[in-house]
TILUM-764850 format. One record per residue (C-alpha): x, y, z; residue in one letter. Coordinates in steps of 0.02 Angstrom, whole numbers, m for minus. Layout:
+--------+--------+--------+------+
!     xx !     yy !     zz ! code !
+--------+--------+--------+------+
!      X !      Y !      Z !    A !
...
+--------+--------+--------+------+
END
This chain:
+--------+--------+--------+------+
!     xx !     yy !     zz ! code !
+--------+--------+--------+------+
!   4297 !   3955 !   3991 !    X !
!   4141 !   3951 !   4125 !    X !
!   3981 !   4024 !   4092 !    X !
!   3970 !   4076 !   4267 !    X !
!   3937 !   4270 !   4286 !    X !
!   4028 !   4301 !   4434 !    X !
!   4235 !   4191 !   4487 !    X !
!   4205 !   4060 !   4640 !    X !
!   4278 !   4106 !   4791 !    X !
!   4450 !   4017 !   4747 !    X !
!   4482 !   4097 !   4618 !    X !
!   4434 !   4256 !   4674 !    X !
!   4563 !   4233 !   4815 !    X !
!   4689 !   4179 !   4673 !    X !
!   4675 !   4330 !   4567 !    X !
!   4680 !   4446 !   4722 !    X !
!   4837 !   4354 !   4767 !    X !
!   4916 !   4354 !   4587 !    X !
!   4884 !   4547 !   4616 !    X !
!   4972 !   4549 !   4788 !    X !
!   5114 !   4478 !   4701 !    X !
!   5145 !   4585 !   4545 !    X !
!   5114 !   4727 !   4668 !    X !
!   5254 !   4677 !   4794 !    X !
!   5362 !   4626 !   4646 !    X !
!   5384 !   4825 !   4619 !    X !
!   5436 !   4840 !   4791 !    X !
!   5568 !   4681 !   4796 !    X !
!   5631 !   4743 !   4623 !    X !
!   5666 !   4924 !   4714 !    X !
!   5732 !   4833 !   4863 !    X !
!   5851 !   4707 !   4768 !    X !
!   5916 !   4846 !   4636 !    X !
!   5955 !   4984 !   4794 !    X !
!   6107 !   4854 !   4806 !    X !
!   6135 !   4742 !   4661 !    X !
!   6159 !   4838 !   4494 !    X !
!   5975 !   4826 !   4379 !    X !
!   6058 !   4728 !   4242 !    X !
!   6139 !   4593 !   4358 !    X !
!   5986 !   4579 !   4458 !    X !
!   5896 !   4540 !   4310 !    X !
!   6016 !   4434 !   4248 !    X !
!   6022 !   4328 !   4405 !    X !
!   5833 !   4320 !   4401 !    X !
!   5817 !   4241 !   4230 !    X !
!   5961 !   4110 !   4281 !    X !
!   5896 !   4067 !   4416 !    X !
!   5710 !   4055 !   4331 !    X !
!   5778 !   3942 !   4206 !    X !
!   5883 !   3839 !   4290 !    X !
!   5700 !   3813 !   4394 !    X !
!   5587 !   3803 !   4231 !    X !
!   5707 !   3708 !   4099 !    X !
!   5740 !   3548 !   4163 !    X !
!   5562 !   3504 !   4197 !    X !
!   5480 !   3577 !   4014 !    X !
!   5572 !   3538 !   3884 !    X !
!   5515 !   3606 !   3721 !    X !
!   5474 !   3527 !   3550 !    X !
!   5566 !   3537 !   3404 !    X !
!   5540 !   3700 !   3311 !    X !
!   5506 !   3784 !   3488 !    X !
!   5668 !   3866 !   3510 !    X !
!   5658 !   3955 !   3364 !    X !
!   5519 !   4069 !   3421 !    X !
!   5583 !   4092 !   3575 !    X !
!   5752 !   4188 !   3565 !    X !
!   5679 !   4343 !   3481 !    X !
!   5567 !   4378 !   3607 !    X !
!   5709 !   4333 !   3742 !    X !
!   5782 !   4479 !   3655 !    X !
!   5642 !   4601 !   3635 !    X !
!   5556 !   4554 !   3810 !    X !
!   5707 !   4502 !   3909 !    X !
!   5829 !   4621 !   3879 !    X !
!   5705 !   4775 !   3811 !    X !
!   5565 !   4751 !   3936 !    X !
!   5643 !   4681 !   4096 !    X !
!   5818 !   4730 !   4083 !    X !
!   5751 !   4906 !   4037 !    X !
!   5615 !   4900 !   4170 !    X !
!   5744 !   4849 !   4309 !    X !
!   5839 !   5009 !   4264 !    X !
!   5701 !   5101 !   4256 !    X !
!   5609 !   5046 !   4428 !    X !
!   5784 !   5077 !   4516 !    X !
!   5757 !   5256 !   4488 !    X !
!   5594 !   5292 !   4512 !    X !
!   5474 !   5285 !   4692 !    X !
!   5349 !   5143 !   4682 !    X !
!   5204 !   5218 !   4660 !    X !
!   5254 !   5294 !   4493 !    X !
!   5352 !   5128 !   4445 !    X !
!   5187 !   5027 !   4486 !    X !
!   5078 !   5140 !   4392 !    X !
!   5189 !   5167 !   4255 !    X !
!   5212 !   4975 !   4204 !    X !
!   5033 !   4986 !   4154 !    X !
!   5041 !   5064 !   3992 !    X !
!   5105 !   4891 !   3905 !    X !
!   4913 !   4870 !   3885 !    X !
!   4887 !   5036 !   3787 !    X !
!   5045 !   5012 !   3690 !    X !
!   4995 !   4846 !   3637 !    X !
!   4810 !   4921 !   3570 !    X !
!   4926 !   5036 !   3478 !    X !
!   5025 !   4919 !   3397 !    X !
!   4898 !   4796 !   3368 !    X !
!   4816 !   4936 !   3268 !    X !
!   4973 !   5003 !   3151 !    X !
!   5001 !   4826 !   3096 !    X !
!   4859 !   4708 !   3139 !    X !
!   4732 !   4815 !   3092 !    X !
!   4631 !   4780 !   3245 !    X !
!   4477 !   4906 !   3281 !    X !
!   4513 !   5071 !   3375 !    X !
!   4370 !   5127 !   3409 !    X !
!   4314 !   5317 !   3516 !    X !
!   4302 !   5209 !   3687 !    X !
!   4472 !   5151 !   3672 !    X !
!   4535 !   5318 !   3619 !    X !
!   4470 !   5403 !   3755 !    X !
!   4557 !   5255 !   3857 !    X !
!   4722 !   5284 !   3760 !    X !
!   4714 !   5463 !   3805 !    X !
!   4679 !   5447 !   3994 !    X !
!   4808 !   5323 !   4031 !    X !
!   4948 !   5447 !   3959 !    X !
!   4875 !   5590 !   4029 !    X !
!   4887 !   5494 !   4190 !    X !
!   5085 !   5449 !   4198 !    X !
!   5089 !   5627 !   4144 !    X !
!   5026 !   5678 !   4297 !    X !
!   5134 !   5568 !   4374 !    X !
!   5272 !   5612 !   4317 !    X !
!   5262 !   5787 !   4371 !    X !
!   5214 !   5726 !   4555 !    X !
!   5323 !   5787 !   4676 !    X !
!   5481 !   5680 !   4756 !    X !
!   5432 !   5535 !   4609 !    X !
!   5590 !   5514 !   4522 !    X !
!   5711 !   5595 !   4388 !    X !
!   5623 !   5595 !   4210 !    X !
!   5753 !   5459 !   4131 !    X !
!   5694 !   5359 !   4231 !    X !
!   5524 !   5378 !   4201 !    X !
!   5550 !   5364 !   4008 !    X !
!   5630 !   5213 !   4039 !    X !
!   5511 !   5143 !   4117 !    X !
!   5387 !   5185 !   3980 !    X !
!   5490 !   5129 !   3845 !    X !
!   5508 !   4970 !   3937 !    X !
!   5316 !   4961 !   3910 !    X !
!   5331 !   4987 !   3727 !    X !
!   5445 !   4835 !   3710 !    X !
!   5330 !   4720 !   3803 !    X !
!   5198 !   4774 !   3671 !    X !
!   5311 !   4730 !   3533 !    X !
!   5353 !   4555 !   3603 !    X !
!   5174 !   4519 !   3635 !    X !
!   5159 !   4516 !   3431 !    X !
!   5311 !   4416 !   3407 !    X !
!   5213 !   4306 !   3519 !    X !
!   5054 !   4325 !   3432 !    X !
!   5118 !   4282 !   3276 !    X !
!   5222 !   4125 !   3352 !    X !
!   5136 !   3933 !   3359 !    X !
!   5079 !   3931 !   3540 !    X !
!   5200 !   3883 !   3641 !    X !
!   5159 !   3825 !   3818 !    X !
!   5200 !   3957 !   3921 !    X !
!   5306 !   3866 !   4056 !    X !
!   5420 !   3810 !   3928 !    X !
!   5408 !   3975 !   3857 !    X !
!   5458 !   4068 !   4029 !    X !
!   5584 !   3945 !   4048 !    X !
!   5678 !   3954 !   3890 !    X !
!   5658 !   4130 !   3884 !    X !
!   5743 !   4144 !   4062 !    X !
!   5881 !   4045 !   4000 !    X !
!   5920 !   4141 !   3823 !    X !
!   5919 !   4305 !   3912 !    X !
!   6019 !   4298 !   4052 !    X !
!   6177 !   4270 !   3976 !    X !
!   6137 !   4429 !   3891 !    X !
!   6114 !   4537 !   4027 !    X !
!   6271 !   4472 !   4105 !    X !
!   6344 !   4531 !   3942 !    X !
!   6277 !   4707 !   3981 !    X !
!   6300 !   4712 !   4162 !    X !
!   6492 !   4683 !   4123 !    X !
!   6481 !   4832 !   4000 !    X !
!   6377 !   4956 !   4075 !    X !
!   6404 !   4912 !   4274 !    X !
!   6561 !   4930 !   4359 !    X !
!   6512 !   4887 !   4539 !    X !
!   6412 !   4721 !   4488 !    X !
!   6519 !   4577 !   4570 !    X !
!   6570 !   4686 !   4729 !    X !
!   6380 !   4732 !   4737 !    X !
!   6336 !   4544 !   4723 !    X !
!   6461 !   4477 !   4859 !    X !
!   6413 !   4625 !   4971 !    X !
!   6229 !   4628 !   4949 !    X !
!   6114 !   4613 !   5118 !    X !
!   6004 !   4490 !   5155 !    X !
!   5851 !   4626 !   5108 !    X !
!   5905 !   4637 !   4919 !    X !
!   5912 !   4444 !   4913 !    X !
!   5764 !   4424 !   4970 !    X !
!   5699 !   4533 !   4818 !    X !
!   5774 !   4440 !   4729 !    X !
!   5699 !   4293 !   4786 !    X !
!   5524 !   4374 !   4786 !    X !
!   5548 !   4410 !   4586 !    X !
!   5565 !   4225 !   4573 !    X !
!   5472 !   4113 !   4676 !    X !
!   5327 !   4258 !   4717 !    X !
!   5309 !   4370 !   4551 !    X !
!   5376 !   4235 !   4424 !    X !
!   5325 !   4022 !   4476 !    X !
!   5174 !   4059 !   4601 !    X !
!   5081 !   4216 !   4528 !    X !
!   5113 !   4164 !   4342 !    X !
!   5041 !   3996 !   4375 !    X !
!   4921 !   4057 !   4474 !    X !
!   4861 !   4181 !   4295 !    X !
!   4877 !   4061 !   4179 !    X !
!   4757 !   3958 !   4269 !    X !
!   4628 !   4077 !   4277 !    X !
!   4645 !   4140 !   4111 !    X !
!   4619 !   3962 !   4061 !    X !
!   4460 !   3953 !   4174 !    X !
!   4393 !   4130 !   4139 !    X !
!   4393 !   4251 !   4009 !    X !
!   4525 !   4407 !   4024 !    X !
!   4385 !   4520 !   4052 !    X !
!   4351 !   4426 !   4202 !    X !
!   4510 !   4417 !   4301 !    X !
!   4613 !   4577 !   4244 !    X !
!   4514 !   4720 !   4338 !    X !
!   4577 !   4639 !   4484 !    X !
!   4752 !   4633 !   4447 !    X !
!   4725 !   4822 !   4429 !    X !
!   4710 !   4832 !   4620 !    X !
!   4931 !   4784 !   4597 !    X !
!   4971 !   4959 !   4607 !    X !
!   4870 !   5010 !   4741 !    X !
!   4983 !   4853 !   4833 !    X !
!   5141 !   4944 !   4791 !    X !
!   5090 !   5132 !   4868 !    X !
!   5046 !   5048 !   5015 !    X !
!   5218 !   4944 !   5061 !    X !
!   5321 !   5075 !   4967 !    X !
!   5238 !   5211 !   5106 !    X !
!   5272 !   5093 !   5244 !    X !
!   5429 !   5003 !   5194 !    X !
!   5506 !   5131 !   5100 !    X !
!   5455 !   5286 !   5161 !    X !
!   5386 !   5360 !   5009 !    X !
!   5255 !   5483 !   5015 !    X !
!   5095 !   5485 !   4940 !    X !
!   5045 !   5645 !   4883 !    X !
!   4853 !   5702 !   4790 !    X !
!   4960 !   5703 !   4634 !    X !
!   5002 !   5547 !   4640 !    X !
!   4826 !   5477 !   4681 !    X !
!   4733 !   5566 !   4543 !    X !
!   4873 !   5518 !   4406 !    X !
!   4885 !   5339 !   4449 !    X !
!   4699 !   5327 !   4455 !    X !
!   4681 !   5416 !   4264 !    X !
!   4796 !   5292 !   4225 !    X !
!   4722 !   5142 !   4301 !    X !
!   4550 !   5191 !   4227 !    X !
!   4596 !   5219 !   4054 !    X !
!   4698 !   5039 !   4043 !    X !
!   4537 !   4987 !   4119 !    X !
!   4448 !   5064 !   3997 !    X !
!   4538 !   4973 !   3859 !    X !
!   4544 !   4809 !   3942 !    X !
!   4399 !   4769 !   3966 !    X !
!   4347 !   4740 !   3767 !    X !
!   4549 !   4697 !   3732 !    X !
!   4552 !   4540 !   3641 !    X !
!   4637 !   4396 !   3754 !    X !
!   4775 !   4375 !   3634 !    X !
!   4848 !   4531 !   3671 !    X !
!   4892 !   4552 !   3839 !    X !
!   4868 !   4346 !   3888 !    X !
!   5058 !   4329 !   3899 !    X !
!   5136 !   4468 !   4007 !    X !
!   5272 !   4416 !   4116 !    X !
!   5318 !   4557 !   4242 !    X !
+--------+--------+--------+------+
END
């Protein structure tokens, strides 16, 4: 880590653009799952990720072993969960919503790490909630399932971030890579149960929906994640993240202009409760927490 007080220009322009990304990636997951079932878009994601990632970082021996339950847990119970979710609800919501992995994981960390919880992160706790609340009685945002989805999808990521925490570091290219690879076969698994339109929606899908996909790979996944995971290793977390809390405010702009949604004063006020109680939180979170989210 520098000692410098404020990033360098670069890396300002690298977080901002890591932000751009995971904001858009709400938009392209929308766009790709309006045609392409949720679970077979994420399915053809992860391939497609690992087939990318493998070949190039292999893993040592022992590796594997730590990898496949959180393939599980943050494959199928974060992003096949989230996929479903975001397909169902407008982006603003969706992009605001994916935020409370961070208060989940103080949560957690608390019931069985017995890390502090102290009033300031309460208070954060509290106004991050109260925020999706808000949210998710905005007008025109989505049905409720969806919503919960969504939110439970955030619970799962906090549970795979201690499976991770608990692992041997792993590198986290071969980690995204062998991750990718475990849990696509599984979500083709539940695509075949759970979606019958999935090959004619493949064959069938328009160019936009491919290039969501496409965007979830190449934009969201290789660039933005290496992007992060060079400025975490530069910076401390409480350096970089406040900007990658600007990601939402990404996804109500394109999803107004691209996708027609409206932003209401309801939506506004929730998504910024929410954005300043994860802020709130983050900004004393220890680095092992939250270091290793892959959205």
């Amino acid at each position: 880590m520098t000692g410098r007080t404020t990033l360098p220009a670069q890396d300002v322009i690298a977080v901002l653009a890591v932000a751009l990304l995971w904001g858009g990636n709400v938009i392209a997951v929308k766009v790709a799952t309006a045609s392409i079932p949720p679970f077979m878009t994420c399915a053809i994601r992860f391939a497609l990720v690992g087939l990318i990632l493998c070949p190039f970082y292999r893993p040592q021996p022992g590796m594997l072993r730590h990898v496949w339950p959180v393939a599980v847990v943050m494959g199928i119970g974060h992003f096949g969960l989230l996929f479903l979710g975001l397909s169902g609800v407008d982006s603003a919501t969706g992009s605001v919503a994916v935020q409370l992995g961070v208060p989940f994981s103080v949560i957690l960390s608390r019931l069985f790490l017995g890390e502090r919880l102290d009033g300031r992160r309460i208070a954060g706790l509290a106004l991050a909630f109260s925020g999706v609340v808000v949210l998710a009685g905005a007008p025109g945002h989505a049905d409720l399932q969806s919503v919960a989805t969504v939110i439970f999808a955030d619970l799962m990521w906090a549970v795979s971030m201690l499976l991770i925490k608990r692992a041997p570091p792993i590198p986290p290219m071969i980690f995204n890579g062998w991750m990718a690879l475990f849990t696509s076969p599984m979500l083709l698994l539940i695509s075949f149960a759970t979606e019958r339109t999935r090959w004619s929606a493949v064959t069938d899908a328009p160019l936009a929906a491919w290039g969501g996909v496409a965007f979830t790979i190449v934009g969201a996944s290789l660039i933005a994640y290496t992007l992060w995971y060079k400025l975490l290793r530069a910076h401390s977390l409480n350096r970089v993240v406040p900007y990658t809390l600007l990601s939402p405010a990404v996804a109500f702009a394109i999803g107004s202009h691209y996708l027609g949604e409206t932003i209401t004063t309801v939506k506004i006020v929730g998504a910024l409760m929410t954005l300043a109680g994860v802020a709130v939180i983050e900004i004393r979170i220890p680095a092992s927490v939250s270091d290793t989210e892959t959205t």
